[in-house]
BAMILO-395075 format. One record per residue: residue in three letters; x, y, z of N, C-alpha, C in turn. Coordinates in pm, whole numbers, plus 32768, in hexadecimal, padded with zeros to 4 digits. Example, Ala and Ser with C-alpha at 12.3 -4.5 7.8 and 13.67 -1.06 7.14 Angstrom:
ala85277DC7830C84CE7E3E830C85287EB6830C;ser85057F1F82C485577F9682CA850A80038313;
***
This chain:
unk2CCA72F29BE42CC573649C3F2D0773DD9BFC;unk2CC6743D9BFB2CFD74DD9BC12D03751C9C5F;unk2D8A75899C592DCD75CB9CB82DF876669C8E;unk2D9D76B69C642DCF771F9C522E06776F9CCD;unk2E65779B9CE52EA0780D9D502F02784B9D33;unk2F0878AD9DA42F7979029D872F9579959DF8;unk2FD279C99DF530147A039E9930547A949E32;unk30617AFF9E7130BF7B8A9E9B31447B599ECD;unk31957B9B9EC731F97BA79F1432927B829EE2;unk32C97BBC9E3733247B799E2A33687B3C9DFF;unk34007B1C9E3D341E7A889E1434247A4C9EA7;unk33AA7A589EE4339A79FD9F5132E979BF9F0E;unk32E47A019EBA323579C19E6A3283792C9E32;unk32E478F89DE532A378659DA532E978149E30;unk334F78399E9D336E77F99EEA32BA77D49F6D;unk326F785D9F7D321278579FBF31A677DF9F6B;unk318678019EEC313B779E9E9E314B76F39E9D;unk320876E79E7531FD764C9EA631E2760A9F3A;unk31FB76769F5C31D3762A9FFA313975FCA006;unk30F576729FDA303176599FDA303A75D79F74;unk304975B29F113057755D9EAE308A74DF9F20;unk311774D59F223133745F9F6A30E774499FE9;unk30937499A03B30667488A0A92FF6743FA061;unk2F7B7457A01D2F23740F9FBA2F4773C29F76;unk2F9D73889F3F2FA3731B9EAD2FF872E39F0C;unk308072DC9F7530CF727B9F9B3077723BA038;unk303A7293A09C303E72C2A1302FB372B3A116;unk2F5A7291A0CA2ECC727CA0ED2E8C7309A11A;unk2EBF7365A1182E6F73ECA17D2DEA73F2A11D;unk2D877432A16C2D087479A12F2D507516A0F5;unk2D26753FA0962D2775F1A0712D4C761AA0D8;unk2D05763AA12B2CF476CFA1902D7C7699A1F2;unk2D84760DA22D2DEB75EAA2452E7D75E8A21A;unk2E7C75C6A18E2EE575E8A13C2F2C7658A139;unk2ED276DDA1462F22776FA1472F2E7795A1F3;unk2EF1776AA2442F0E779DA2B62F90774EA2DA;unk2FA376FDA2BD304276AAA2F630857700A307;unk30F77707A377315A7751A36C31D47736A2E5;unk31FA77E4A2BF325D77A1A24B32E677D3A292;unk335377C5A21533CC77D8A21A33F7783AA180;unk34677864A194349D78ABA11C352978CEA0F3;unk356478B3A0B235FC78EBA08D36157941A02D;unk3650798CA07B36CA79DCA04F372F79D3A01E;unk3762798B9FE637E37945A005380579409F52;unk37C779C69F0737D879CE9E9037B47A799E85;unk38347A7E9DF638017AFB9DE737647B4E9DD8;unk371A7B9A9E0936A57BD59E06368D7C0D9D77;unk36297BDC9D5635EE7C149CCA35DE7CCA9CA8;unk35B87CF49D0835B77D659CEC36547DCF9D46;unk36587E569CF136BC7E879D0736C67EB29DC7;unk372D7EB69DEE37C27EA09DD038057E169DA7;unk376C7DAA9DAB37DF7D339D9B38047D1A9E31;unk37C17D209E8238097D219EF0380C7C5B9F0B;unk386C7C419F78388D7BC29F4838A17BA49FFD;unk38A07B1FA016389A7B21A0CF38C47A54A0AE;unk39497A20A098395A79B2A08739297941A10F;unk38C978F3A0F138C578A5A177385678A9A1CB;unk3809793DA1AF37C17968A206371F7928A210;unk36E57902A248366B7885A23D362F78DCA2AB;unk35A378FAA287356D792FA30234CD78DAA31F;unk34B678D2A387345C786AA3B433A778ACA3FB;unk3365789BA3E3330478D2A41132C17894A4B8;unk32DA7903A53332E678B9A5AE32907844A5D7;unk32377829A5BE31C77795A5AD32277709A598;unk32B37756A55A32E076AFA532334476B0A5B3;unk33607629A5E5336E75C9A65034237636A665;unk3457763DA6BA34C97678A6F235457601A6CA;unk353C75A2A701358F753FA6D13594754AA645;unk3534756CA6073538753DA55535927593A543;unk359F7629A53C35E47690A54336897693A564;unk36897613A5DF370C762BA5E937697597A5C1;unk37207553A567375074D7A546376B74F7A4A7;unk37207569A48A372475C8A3EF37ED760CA421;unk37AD763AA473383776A8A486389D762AA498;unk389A75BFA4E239277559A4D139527537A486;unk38DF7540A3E239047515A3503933757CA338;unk392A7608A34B3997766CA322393176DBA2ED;unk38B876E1A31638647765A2D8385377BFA354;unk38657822A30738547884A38937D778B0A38E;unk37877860A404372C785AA41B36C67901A44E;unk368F7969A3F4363679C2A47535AF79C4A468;unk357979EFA4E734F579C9A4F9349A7A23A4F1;unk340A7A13A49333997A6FA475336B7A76A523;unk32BF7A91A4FE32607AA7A570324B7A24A561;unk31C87A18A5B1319B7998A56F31437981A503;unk31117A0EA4D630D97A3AA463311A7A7EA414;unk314C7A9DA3AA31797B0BA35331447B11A2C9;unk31337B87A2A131007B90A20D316F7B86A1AE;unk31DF7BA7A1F4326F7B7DA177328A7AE1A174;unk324E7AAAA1AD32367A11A18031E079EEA0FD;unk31B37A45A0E531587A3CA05F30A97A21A0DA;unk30647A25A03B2FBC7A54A06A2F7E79F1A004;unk2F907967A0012F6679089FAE2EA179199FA4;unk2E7B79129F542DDA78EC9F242E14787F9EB7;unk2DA4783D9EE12D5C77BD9E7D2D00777F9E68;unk2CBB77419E1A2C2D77019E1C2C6C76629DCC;unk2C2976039E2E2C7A75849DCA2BDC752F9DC8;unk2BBD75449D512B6E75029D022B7A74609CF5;unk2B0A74119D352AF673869D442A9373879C78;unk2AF773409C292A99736C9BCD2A3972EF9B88;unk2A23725F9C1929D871D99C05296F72559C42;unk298472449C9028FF72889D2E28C1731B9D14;unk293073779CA128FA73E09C8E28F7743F9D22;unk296674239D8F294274459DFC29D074BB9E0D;unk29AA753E9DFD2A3E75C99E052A3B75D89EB7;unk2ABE75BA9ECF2AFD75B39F362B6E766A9F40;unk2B2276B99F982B8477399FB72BEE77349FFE;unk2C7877869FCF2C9E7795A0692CDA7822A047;unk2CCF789FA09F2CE27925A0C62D56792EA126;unk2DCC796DA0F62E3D796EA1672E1479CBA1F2;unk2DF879B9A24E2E087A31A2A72E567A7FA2BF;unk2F047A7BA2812F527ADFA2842F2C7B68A247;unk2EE57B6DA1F02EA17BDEA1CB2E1A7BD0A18D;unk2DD97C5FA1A42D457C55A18E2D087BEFA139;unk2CB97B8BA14C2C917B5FA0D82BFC7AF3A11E;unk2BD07AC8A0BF2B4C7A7DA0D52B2D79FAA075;unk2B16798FA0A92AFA7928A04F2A5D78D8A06D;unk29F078EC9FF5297878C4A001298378109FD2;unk290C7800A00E290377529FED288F77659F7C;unk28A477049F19282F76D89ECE287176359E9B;unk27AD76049ED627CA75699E8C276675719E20;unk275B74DA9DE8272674C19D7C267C74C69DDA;unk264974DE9DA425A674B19DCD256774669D9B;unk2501741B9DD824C173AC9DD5247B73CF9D3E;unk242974069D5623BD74609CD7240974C49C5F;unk23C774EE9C11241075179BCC245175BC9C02;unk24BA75BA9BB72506765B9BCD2598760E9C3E;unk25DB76A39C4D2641766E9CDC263876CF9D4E;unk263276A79DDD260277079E542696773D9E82;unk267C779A9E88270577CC9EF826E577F99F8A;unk275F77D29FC3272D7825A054276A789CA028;unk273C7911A07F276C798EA06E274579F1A10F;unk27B179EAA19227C37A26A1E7273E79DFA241;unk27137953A22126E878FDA27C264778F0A23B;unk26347920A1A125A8792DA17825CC78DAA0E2;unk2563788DA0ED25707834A063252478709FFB;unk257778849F8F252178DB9F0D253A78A79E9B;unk24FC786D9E4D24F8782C9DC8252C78869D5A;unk255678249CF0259978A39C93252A78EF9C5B;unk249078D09C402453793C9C05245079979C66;unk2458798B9CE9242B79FF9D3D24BF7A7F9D24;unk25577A1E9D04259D7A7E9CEB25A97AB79C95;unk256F7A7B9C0D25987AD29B8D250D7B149B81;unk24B97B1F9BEF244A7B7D9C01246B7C269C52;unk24E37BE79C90251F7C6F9CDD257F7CC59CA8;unk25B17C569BFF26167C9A9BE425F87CED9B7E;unk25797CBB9B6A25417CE39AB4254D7D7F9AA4;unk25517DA89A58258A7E289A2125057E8F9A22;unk24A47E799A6624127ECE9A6324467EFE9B28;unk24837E849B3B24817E9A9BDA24E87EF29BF7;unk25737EF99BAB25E57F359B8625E27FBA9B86;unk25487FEE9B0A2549806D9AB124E080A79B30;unk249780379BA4246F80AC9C1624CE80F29C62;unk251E80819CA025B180A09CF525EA81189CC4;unk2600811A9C79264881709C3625FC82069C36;unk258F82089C05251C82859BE8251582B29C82;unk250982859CE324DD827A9D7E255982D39D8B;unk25DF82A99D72267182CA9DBB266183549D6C;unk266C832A9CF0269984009C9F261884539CB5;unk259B84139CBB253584709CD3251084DF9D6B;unk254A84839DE3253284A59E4525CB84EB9EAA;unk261684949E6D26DA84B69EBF273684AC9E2C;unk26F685299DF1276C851E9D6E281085249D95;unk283A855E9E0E28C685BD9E1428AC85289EA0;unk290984AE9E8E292D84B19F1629E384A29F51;unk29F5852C9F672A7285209F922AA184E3A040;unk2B0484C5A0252B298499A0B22B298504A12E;unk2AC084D0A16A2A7C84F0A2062A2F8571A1FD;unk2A04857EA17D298885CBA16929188563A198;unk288985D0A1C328258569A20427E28515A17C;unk27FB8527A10927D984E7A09128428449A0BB;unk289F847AA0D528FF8418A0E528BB83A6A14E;unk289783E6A1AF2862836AA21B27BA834AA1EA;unk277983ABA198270E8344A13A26FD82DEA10B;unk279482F1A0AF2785829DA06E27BA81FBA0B0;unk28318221A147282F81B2A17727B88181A1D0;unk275F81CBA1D226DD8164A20626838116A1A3;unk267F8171A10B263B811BA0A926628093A0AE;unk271380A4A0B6272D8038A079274A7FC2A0D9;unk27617FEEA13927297F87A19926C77F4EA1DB;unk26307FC9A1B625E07F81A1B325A37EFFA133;unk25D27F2FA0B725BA7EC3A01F25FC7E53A087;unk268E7E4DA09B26BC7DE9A0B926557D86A14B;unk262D7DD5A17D25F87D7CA1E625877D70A1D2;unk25477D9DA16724D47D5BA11E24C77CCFA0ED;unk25687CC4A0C0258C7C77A05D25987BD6A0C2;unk25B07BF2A15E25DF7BB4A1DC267A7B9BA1CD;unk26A57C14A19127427C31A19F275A7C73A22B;unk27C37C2EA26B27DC7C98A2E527FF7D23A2DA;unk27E77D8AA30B283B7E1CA2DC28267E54A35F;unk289D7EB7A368286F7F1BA3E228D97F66A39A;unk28AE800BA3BF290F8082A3DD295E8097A458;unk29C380D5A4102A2980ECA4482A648174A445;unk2A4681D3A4952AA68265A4852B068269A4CC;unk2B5B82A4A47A2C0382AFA49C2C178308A462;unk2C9E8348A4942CF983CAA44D2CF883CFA3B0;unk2D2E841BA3472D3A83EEA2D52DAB8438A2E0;unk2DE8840AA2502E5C8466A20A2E458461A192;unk2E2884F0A16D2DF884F5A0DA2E68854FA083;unk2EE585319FFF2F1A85979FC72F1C85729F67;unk2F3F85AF9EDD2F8885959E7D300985909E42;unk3036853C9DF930C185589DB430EE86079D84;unk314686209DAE317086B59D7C31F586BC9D42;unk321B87209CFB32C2871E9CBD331587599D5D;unk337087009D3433EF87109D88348587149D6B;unk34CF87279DA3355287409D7235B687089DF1;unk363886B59DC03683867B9DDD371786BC9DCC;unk374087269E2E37DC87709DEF382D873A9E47;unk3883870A9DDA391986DF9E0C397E87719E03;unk398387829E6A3A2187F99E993AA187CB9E6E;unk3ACA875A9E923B2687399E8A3B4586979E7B;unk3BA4864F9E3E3C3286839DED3C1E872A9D8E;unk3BA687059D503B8A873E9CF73AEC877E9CF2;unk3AD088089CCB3A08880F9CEE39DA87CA9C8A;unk397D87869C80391687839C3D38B3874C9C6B;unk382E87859C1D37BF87979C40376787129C17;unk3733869C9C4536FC86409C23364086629C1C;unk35FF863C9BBF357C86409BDE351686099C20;unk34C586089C68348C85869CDD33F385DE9CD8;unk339F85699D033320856C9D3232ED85589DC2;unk32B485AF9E143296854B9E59324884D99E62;unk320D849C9EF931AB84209ED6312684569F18;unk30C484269EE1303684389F08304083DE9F97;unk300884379FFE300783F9A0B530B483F6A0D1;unk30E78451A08331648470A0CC315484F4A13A;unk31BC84DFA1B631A28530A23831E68598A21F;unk31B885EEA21631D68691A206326086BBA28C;unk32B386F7A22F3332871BA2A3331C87CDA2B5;unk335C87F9A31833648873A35733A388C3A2BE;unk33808940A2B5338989D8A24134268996A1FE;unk348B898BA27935008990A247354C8908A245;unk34DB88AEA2313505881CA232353587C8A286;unk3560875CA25E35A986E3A2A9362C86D5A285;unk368C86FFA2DA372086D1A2CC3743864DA2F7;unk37AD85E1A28E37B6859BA2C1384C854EA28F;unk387C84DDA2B138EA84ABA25D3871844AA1E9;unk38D9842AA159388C83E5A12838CC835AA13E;unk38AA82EBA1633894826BA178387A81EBA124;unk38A981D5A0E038A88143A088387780D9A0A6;unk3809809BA0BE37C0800BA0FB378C7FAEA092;unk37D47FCCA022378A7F6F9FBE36E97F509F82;unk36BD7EDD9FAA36367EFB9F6735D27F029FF3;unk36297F31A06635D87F65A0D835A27F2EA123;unk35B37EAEA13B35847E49A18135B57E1DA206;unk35757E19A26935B97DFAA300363E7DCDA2FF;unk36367D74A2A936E27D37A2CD373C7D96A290;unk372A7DFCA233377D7E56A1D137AF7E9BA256;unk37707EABA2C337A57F2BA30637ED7EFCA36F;unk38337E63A35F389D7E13A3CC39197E78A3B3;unk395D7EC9A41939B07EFCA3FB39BA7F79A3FE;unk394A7FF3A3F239368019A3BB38B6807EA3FD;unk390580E2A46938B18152A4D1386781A6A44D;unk380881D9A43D37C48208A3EE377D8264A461;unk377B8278A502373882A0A5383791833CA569;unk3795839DA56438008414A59237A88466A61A;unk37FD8498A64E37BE84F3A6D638468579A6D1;unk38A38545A6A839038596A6D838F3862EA674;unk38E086ABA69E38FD8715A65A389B8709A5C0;unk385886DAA5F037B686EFA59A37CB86B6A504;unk3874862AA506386685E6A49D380B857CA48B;unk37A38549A4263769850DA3FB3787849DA36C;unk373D8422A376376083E7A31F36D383EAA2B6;unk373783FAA23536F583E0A1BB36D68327A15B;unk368A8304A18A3679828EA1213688827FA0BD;unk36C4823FA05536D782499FDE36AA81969FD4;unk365C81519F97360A80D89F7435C480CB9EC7;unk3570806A9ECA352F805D9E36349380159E59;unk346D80259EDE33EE7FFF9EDA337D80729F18;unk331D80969ED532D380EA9F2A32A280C59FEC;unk3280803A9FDD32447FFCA03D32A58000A0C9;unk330C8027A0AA338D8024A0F433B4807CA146;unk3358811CA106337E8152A1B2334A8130A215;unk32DC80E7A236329680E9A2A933458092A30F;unk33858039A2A333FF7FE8A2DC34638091A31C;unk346E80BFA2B334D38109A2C334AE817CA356;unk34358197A36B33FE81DAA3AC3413818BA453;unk33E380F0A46A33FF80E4A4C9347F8098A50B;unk34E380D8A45B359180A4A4B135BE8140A4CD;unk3555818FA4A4359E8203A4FB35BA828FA490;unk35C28259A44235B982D3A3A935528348A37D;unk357F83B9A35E3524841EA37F35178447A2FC;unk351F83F0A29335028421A210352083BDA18A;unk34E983A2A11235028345A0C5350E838CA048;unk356F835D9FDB357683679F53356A82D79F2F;unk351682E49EEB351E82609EAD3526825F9DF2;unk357682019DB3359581DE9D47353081C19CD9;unk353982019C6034AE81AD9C1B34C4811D9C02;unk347A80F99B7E348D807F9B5A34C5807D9ADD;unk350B800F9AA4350080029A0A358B7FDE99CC;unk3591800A994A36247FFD9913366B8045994E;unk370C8057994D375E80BD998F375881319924;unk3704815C989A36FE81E99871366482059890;unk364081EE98FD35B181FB98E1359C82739964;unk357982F5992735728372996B34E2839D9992;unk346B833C996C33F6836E99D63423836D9A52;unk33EF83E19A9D33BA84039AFE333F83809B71;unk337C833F9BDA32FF83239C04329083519C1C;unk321B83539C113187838D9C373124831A9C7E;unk313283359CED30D882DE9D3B30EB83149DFA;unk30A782989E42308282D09EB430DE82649EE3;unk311982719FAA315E82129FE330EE81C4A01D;unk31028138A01D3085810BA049303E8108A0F1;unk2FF18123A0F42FC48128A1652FB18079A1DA;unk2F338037A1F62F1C7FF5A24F2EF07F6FA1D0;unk2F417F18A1ED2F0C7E94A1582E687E8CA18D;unk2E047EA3A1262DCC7E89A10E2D807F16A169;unk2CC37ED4A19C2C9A7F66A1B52CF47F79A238;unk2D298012A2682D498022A2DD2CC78031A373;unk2D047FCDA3A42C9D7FBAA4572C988036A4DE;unk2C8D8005A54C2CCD8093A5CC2D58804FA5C8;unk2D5F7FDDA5E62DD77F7EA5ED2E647F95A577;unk2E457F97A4F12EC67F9CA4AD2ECC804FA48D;unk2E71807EA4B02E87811AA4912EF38132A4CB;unk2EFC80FAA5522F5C8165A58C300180EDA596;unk300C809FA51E30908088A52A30B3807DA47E;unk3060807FA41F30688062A398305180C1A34C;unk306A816DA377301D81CBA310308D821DA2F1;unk30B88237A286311C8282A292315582CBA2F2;unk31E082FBA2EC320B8342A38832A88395A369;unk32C1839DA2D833178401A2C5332F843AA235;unk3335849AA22B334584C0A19A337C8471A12C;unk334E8479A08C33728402A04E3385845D9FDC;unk33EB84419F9B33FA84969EE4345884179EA6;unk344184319E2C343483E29DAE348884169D31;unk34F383BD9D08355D84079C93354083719C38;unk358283E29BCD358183579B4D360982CC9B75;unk35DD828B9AFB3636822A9B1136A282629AEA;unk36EB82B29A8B375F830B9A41377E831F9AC4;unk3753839B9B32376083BD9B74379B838A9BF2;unk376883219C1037A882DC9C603838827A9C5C;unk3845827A9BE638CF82599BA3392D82A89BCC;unk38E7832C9BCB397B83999C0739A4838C9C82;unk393483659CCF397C83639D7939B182E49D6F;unk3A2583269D753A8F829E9D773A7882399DEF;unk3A3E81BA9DEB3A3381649E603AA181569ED3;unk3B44818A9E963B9881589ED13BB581C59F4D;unk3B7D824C9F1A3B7F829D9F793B2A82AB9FDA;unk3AA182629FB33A718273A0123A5B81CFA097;unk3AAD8189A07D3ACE811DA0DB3B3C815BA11A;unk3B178106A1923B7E812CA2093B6781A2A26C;unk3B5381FDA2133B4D82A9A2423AE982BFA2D2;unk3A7E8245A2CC3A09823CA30A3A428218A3B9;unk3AB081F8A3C83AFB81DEA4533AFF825DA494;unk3ACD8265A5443ACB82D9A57E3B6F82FCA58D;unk3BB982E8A5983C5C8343A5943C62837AA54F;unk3C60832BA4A73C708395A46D3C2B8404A453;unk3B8D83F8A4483B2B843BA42D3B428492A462;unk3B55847FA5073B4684FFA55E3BEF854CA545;unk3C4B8532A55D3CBA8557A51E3CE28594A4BC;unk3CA08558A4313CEA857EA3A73C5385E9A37A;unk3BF4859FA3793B7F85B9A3433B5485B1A2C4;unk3BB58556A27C3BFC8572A1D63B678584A191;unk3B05853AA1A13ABA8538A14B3A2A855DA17F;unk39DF85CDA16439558603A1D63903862FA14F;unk388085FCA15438118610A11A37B38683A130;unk378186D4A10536D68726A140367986FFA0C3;unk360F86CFA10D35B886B4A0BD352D875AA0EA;unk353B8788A07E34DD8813A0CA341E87B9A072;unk33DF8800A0BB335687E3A09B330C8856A02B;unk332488BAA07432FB8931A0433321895D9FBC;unk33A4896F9FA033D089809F3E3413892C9EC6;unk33CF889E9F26340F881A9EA2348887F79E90;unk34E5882B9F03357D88199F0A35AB87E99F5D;unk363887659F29366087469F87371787429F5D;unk3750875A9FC537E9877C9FAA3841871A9FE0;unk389886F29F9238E486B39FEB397686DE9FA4;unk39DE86EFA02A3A23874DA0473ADE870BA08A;unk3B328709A04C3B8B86D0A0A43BE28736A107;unk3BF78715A1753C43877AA1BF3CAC871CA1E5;unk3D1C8798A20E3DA28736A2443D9A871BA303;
***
């Protein structure tokens, strides 16, 4: 038996993987069975990527598994918390496990995030049949669809007739009927879908520190980052590590009082949508790399995993301004100052540490007052 697979997400990916593995090779499961099981995951080690953030003990359970199990975990001493009963931070396992007497490929497609798994067996006659969205098609019929005469029409059809198709130009919704009609030619399911868009690009930005000392850091913004008012977003800046729900135990990031706001400071793009609905009205986020490594990030915050629906539009699309400093750069904001500070007494009290992230002019300040 051959088992190729493999999952997103991590260092919750080889913990998500042995589980699909042991559910198949120990637990008898079929594929598709194997990845839908509910999983589990720990924390309970330092995090691979920066800050390093670290949570000793912490075991979190995906809600499908039994309540008792959960709290007979927590009597052994893990501190047990609980997903949905679905989550995509459980990992997004695919696999195909190859019977290789019978010649018979067995799929399985995680439903935690978008994905699709076709059947093909061996066939009686010569060649091998696949199903494909409930229609059986032999491999000549596919490497008849794929062949490169059929390719060089597709192609001639798209630049000849909708050369320019930008987003939610009517070229734009052309081309989503072509292509959902090929596909349902093909007896692929497809339908359209119109929804809002957010369309921007990365632009130069600027990061000024007032105080201890000024200086001026360089930043980008992110492509589908949310545009703030002429004279920006004031805010405190906020330390949450690598930005993740549990980073923000502790830790008001949400302001009302006297028009202070919190600034995110993290290392994942995917992360404001987190930071956005603990209450944060703005993100810097960290590049990647060695600690002398002074690119600039260039990219977009991500929007809805996979295509966006009516359904995840309106909780998965970006929802607050996002800018981008080097890794050098982020070395300077001293981590130590910016923990703690994030508590409403002092905030509202001292105010020691307040951010503006401006839109307009690519600036953002942060400022200590007594």
């Amino acid at each position: 038996m051959a088992m190729p697979f493999g999952t997103p997400g991590g260092d919750v990916q080889t913990q998500a993987m042995l589980q699909v593995f042991l559910n198949v090779h120990l637990f008898g499961m079929e594929a598709q069975e194997a990845v839908e099981a509910p999983r589990t995951a720990s924390y309970s080690f330092p995090s691979s990527f920066e800050p390093h953030a670290y949570h000793p003990g912490r075991l979190n359970l995906e809600g499908r598994i039994d309540r008792l199990t959960g709290e007979t975990l927590a009597g052994l001493g893990h501190k047990v918390e609980w997903w949905p009963e679905w989550t995509w931070l459980a990992g997004a396992v695919c696999t195909i496990i190859a019977d290789q007497e019978s010649g018979v490929l067995k799929g399985g497609a995680d439903p935690r995030r978008p994905s699709y798994a076709s059947r093909h067996v061996a066939a009686a006659g010569p060649g091998i049949v696949f199903e494909i969205g409930g229609r059986a098609m032999s491999e000549q019929q596919i490497l008849s669809e794929l062949s490169v005469d059929n390719i060089r029409n597709h192609v001639r059809h798209i630049v000849e007739t909708m050369p320019s198709r930008l987003a939610g130009s009517p070229n734009a919704a052309r081309m989503a009927e072509y292509s959902a009609a090929q596909l349902q030619r093909a007896g692929v399911a497809a339908r359209i879908e119109t929804i809002p868009g957010l369309v921007s690009f990365p632009r130069e930005a600027e990061l000024t520190i007032l105080a201890p000392e000024h200086k001026v850091l360089p930043a980008n913004t992110f492509g589908h980052s949310v545009e703030t008012l002429p004279d920006g977003v004031s805010g405190e800046l906020v330390h949450v590590g690598s930005g993740h729900f549990a980073d923000y135990e502790g830790k008001d990031v949400s302001r009302q009082d006297h028009a202070l706001r919190a600034i995110l400071f993290s290392g994942r793009h995917e992360k404001q949508r987190i930071a956005a609905l603990m209450g944060s009205t703005a993100q810097i986020m960290r590049n990647w790399g060695h600690p002398e490594n002074e690119a600039l990030p260039l990219g977009s915050v991500k929007p809805a995993w996979g295509n966006p629906t009516p359904e995840t539009i309106k909780t998965e699309m970006p929802a607050i301004p996002c800018i981008g400093i080097s890794r050098t750069a982020g070395a300077y904001l001293p981590r130590s100052a910016c923990q703690g500070i994030g508590s409403r007494a002092v905030a509202h009290q001292r105010r020691e540490r307040v951010a503006r992230l401006a839109d307009d002019d690519r600036r953002a300040d942060c400022q200590q007052r007594g």
